[in-house]
N, C-alpha and C positions, 0 to 999 in steps of 0.2 A: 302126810305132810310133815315135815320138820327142816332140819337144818343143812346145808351144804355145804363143803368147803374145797379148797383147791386142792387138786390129787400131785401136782408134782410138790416132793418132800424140799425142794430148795427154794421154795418159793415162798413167803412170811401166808399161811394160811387168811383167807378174807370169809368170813364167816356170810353167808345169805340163805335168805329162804326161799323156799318155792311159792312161787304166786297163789294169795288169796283173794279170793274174790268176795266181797260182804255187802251188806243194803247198812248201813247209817246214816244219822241225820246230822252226826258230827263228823267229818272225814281228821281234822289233826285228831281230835281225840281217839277215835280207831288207830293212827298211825301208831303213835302215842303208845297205845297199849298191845300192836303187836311189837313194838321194839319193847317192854318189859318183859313180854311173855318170851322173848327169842333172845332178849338179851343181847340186840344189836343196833348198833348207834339210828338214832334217829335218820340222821347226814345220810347215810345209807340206804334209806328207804322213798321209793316214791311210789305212785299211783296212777293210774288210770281210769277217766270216769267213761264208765260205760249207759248211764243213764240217771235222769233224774224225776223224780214225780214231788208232785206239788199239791197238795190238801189243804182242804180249809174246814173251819167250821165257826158255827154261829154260840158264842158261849151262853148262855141261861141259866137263872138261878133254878138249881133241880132238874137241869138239861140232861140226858145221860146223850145226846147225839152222838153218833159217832164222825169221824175226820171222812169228810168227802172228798175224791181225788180229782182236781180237773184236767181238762183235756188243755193243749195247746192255743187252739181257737179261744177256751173260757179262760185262760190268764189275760188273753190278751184284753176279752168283755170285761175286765175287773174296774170297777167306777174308783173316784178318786174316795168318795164320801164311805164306800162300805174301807179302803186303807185304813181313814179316821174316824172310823167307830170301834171304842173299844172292847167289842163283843165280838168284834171278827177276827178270827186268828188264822195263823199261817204257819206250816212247817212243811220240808224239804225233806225226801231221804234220797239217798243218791247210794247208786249200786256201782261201787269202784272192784278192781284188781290193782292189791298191793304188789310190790315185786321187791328183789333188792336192786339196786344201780349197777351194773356191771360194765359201763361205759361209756363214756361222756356223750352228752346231748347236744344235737348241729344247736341248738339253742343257749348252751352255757356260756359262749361268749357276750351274752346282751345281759348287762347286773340289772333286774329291774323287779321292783318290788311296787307290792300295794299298799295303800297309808290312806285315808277320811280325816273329814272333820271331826270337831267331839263327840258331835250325836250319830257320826257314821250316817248321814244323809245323804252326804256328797262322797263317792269312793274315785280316788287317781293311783294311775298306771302312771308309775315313773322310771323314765329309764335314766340311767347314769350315765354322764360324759366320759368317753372312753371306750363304750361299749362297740360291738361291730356286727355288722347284721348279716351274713351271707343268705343272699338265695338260693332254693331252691324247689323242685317242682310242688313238695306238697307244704310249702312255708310258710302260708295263712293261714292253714287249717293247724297246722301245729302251731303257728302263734294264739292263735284266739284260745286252743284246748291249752296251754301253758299257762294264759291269763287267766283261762277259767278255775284251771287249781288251784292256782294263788288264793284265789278268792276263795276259796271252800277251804283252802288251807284259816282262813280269815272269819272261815264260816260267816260269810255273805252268803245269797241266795241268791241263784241263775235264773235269768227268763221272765223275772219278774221288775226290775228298775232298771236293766242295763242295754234297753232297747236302743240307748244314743251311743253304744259300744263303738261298734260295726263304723257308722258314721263320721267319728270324732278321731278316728284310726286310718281311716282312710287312705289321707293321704299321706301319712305314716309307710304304709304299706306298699300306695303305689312306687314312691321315691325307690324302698326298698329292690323293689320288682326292677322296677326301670337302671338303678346303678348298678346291680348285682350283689355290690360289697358295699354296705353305708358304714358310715364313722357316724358316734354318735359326738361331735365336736361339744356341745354344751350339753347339761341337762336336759330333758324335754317331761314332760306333765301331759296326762291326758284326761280326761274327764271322763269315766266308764261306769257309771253309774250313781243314777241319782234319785231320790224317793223324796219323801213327803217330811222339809223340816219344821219342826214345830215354831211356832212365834212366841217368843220366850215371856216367862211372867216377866211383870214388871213392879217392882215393890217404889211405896211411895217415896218420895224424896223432896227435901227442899235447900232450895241452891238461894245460897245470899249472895249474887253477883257484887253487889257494890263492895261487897268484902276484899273481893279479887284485886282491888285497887290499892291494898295495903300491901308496898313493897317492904316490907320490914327485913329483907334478906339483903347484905352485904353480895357482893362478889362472887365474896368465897363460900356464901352458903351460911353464916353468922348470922343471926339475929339482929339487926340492925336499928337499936332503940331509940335513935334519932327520928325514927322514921315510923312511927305508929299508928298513923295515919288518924289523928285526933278530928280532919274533919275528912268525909267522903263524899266528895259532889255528884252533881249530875247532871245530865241535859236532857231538856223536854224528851220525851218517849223515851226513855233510855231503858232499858229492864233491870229492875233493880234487884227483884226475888221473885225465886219462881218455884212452884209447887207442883211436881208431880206427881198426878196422880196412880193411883195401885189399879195393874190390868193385871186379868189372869190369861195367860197364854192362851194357846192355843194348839190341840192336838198334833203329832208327829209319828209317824213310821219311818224306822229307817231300813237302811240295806240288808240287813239282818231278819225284816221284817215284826222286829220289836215294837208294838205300840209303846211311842214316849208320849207320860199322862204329866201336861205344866202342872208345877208348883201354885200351892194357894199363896197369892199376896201378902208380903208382912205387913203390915201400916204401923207406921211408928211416927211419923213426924205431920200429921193433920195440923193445918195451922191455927194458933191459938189466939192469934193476934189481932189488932181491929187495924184501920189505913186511915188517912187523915184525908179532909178535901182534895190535898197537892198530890194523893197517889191515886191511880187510875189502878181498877182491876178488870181485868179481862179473864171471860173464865170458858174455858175453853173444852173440850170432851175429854184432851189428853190432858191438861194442865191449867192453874190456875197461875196468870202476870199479874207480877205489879209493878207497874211503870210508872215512870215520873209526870206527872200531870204537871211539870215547871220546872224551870232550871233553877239548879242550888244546892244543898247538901241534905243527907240524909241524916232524920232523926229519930231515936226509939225512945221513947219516954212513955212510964206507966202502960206497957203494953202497946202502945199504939205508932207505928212506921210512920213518916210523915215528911216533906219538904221543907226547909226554913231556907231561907235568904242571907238574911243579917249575920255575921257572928261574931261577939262581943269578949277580949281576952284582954286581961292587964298587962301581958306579954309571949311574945311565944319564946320559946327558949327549951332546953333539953329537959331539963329541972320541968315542967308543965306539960309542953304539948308537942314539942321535938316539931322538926319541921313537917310542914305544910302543904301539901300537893293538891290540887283539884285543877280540874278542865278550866281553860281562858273561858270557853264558851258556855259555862257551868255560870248562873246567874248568883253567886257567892261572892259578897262583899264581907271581908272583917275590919272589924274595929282593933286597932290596939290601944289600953287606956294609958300605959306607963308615959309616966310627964316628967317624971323624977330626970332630970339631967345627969345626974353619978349616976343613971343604971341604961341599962340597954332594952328597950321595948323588944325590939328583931335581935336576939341572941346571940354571940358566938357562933360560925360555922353554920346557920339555922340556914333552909332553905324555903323560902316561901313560892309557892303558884298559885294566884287566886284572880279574878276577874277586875274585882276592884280593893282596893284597901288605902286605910286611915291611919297611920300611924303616927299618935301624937307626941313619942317619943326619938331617941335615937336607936340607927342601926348599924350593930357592935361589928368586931371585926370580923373579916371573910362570909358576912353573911350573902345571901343570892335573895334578891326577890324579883318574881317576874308577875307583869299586871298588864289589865287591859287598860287598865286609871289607876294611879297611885299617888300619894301625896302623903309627907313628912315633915312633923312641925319640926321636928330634932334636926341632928345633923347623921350626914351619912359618913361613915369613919375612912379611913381611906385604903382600907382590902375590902372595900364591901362593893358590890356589882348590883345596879338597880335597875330592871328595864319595864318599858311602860309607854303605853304611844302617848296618853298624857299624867305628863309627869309634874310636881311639884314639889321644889325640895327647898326648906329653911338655909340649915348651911349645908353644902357639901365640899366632899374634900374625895371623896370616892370616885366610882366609872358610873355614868349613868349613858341608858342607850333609845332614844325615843324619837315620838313624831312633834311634839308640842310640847318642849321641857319649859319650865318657869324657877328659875332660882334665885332665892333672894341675895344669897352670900356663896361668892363659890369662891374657896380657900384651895387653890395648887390642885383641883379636883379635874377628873376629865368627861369632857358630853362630846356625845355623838348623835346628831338629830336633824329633822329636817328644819326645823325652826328652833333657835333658843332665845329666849328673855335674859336677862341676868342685872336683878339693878345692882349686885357690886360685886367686881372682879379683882381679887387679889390672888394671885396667880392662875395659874391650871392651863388645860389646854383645851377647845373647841371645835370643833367640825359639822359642819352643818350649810344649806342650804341657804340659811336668812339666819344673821348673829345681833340682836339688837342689846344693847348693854348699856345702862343708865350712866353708871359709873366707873370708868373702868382705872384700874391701882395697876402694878406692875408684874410684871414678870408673867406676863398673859401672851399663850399662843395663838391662835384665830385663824380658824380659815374655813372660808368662806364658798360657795362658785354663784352667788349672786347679789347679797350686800351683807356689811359689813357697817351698824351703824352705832356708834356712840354718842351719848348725850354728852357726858364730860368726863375728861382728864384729870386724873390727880399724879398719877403716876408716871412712869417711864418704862423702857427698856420691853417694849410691848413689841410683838410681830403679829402685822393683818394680810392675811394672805388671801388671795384670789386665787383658785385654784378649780378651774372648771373640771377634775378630776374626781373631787368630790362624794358624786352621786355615781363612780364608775370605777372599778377595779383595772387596776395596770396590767392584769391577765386579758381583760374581753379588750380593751386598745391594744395590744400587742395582739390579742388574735383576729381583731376586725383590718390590723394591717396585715398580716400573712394573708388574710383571704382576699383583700384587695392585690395581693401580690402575685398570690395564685390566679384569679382572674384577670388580671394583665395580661400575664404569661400565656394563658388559653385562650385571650383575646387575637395578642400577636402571632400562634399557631393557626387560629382558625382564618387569619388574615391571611398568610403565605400561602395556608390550601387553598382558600377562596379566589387569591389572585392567581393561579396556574387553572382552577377549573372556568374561571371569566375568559382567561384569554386564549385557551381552547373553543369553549364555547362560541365567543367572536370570530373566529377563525373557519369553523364550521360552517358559520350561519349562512352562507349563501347555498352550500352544496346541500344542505337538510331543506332549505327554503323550494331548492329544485326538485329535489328526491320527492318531499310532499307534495308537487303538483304532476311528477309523475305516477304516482300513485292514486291519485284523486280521479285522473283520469284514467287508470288502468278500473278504476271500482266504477266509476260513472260510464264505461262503454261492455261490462261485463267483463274484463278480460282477467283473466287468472293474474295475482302479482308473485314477479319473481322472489321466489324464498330468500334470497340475499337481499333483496330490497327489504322487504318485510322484518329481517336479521337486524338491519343498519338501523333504521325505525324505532325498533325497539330498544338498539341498544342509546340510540340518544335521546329517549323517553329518562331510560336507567339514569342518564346523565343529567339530566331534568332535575329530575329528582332531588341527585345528590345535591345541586347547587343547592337547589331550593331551600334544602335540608341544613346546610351550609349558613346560606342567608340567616336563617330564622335562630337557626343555633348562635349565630355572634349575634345581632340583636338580643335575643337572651341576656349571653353574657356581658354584653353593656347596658342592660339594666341596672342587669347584679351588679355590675362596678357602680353603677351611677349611684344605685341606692346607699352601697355603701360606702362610698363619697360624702354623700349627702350627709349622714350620721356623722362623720367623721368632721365633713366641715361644720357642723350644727354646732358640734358640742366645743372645737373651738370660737365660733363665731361668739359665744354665749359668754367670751369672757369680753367682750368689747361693751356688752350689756351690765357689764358687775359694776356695781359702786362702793365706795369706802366713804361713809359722809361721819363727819364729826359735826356737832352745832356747836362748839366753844373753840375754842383757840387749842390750839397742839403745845404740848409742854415736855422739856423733855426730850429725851431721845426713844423714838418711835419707826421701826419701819416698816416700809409698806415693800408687799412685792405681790406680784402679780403673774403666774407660772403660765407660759404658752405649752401649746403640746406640739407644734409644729410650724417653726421648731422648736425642737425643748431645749428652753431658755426662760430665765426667771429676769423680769426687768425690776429695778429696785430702785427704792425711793424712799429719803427720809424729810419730813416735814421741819421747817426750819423752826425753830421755838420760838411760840408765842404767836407764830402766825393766823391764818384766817382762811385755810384753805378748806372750805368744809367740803364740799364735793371730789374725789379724785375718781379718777378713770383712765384706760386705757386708751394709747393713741399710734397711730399707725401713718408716718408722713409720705408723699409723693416717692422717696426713696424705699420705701420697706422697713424705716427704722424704728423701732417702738420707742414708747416714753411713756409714761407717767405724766397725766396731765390733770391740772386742775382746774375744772365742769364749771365753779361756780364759787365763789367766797363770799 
């Protein structure tokens, strides 16, 4: 045995050996070490397995057993429980002939290689896009002996996990067979063997969810110290921490037939702490909860997790508690105590979210608070934004946005609600539903889409607007008119169909009225009916049909019109309902207007000074002409 090389002198010599043939139980490492002994490239060298045998044995302390060899039938009797016992072992020897490569393989067109997971439990055949398969007569049996050396190249073990080989390849193979020439257009994966993976330790751990709720990150990934989440709410059952408990795995074999033995569990974080009545624990096999027994925010004081309710600050501001976040639905009310008029209770820039809150101070510029109830003995500044369904504000001059606002002073300020109060108005602007206002001074916008009431005038140059628009965005009326427009149009289309199948229909009915009684009588004396009759029959069934289909189809769509008529006239009728009432005398230059939507047109009216028109309303005469009318003085 030794070396061989090519005998013509003009040809660059290719060094090879003569075939050996060996029994190992590692085949790369054999390859391996005939290319050092021969001193010829790996690349160069392949193999052939000509068999393989499979032993086992039982390990014991002071065992000398020897490796017992089984037969094909007893791999296949091998139970799952003797895999994960660590006393059972497994090795392979496999009797190959090496060779050197002397000419490409019908196989080296297809790039495909072997690769697992990390415990090598799971083994895939993957082939590369690109690749191209030719048939030919003996081309499963060389594919499967191809994949097989990969794996021994991989030192994997045959015959023992890769019994879903065959199966998972399938129809891999058939495609192949059936096109002749496959293209392998994407990647493909196949699943070719798989063993016993282990269930991995699990070392202890403890997770403070309610932590999660501290956004303290800007944008950009910055630290963001506005925002450090001073209080952390919560809502009933919520999961606030949670403690996992330490398992120790469980036993693994993989493809290699390695017993993998789990790690013993680290414990490092046992919890130390006691819970308060407001938290619930729940303790579980895998885990111990602790959930919220109430909505509100979380507390650690002296060791002990716990619920509060109430929470009591002189001010929030950057300087102290930076803004403020918790769930509306989180039962968290704060107090703020700052009274001082020169300072700002709600801060600078400060953002507040809280359920309900007190603030007996002001709030400074650009701040945000949003509430379920909120109320302000201060004033609100005017870049500050305040929302709240019920709302109460001393003076404001800011944006407030609610269901039930109450202001006692509103200076140039803006509300948006469905109800507002206001005993005194010097300037600003309103929108809302129902506008009742004690006192109202100048330079007041107003509007309204169903009253508009004033106790008394001091001032002038005031606009009260009627405006049944209100409660409805000029997007959804502009698109409840396209689809009234569109349903016209499919109205008038199904009309034109409908009148050509009517007056066919009509047209027919005597000859079909005949056709059916001869028929009736060809069934009622036995006699066969002629196929063309039979033909006709059917096909004015078909036409049945469609009228029918027809009918019911436009009915539909004069629903859909009606209905959305009906909206459309609803919400204009609703300003013929609106009222402007004043209980004093009108002072002043005041005007009143009053916005239709169709058509869009604003009818205007201003009150003569000093007069007594306390009721006004909208009026519509025998000609179609609106006005301004006064209800009642």
């Amino acid at each position: 045995m030794g070396l061989l090389t090519n005998a013509d002198e003009n040809v660059p010599a290719v060094a090879r050996i003569t075939p050996i043939i060996v029994r190992t139980p590692n085949v790369a490492k054999e390859i391996l070490q005939v290319s050092q002994t021969y001193k010829v490239p790996v690349s160069s060298l392949d193999f052939h397995l000509l068999g393989t045998e499979t032993f086992t044995k039982m390990a014991a302390e002071g065992s000398s057993d020897d490796w017992v060899e089984l037969s094909s039938d007893e791999l296949k009797e091998l139970k799952e429980e003797q895999f994960l016992n660590p006393k059972f072992e497994l090795k392979q020897i496999h009797e190959i002939e090496i060779f050197s490569i002397m000419e490409p393989h019908a196989l080296d067109s297809i790039d495909m290689s072997i690769g697992g997971n990390a415990t090598l439990c799971k083994i895939y055949l993957t082939i590369k896009a690109g690749s191209v398969a030719r048939y030919y007569e003996t081309f499963q049996e060389d594919f499967i002996h191809w994949v097989n050396k990969k794996k021994l190249r991989a030192n994997l073990m045959l015959g023992l996990f890769d019994s879903m080989m065959l199966q998972n390849i399938e129809e891999l193979l058939a495609k192949i067979r059936i096109e002749g020439k496959y293209r392998f257009e994407t990647q493909e994966r196949y699943l070719i063997a798989q063993a016993y993976e282990p269930i991995e330790t699990v070392n202890d751990k403890l997770i403070l969810h309610y932590e999660t709720k501290r956004q303290n990150m800007d944008e950009h990934g910055r630290v963001d110290y506005a925002k450090r989440g001073y209080v952390m709410s919560a809502v009933k059952d919520e999961l606030l921490i949670e403690y996992i408990k330490p398992r120790k795995g469980e036993n693994g074999r993989n493809c290699r037939g390695e017993f993998i033995l789990p790690k013993e569990p680290i414990v490092r974080f046992e919890p130390t702490f006691t819970t308060g009545e407001k938290i619930t624990v729940i303790d579980t096999p895998q885990s111990i909860e602790y959930r919220a027994g109430a909505g509100g925010y979380v507390t650690f004081e002296g060791g002990v997790y716990n619920i509060q309710s109430e929470v009591e600050v002189t001010e929030i501001s950057f300087k102290t508690t930076g803004s403020i976040d918790t769930q509306l639905d989180a039962d968290v009310s704060i107090n703020v105590k700052e009274k001082d008029s020169m300072k700002d209770a709600i801060g600078q820039g400060m953002e507040v979210t809280v359920h309900a809150i007190n603030i007996e101070g002001n709030i400074g510029p650009n701040a945000k608070v949003t509430a379920k109830k909120a109320s302000v003995d201060g004033q609100v500044h005017q870049s500050a934004i305040i929302r709240a369904d019920e709302l109460t504000i001393n003076v404001h001059k800011g944006t407030a946005y609610g269901k039930d606002v109450h202001i006692t002073r509103l200076e140039h300020g803006i509300v948006e609600a469905d109800r507002v109060t206001v005993a005194q108005a010097t300037g600003g602007k309103i929108r809302a539903r129902e506008v009742v206002i004690e006192v109202l001074g100048s330079h007041v916008k107003i509007a309204a889409s169903h009253l508009i009431e004033i106790r008394k005038i001091q001032g002038g140059e005031n606009q009260l607007i009627i405006d049944p628009m209100i409660n409805e965005s000029d997007e959804s009326l502009h698109e409840r008119s396209d689809q009234m427009a569109q349903v016209k149009q499919t109205i008038r289309e199904i009309q034109r169909e409908l009148e050509g199948y009517e007056h066919t229909w009509r047209e027919n009915a005597p000859g079909m009225e005949d056709l059916k009684r001869k028929l009736l009588h060809y069934k009622s004396n036995g006699i066969a009916m002629p196929p063309a009759f039979v033909q006709k029959y059917q096909q004015n069934q078909l036409f049945k049909e469609k009228l029918e289909s027809l009918r019911n189809e436009l009915s539909t769509k004069e629903d859909q019109y009606a209905w959305l008529a009906q909206k459309h006239t609803a919400l204009q009728a609703e300003i013929f309902e609106a009222r402007i009432i004043n209980h004093e005398r009108w002072h002043n230059r005041n005007e009143i207007i009053f916005k239709l939507i169709d058509p869009p047109i604003e009818v205007f009216y201003v009150p003569a000074d000093n007069s007594e028109e306390r009721i006004l309303g909208l009026h519509q005469d025998e000609d179609g002409e609106f006005s301004i009318k006064v209800l009642a003085k």
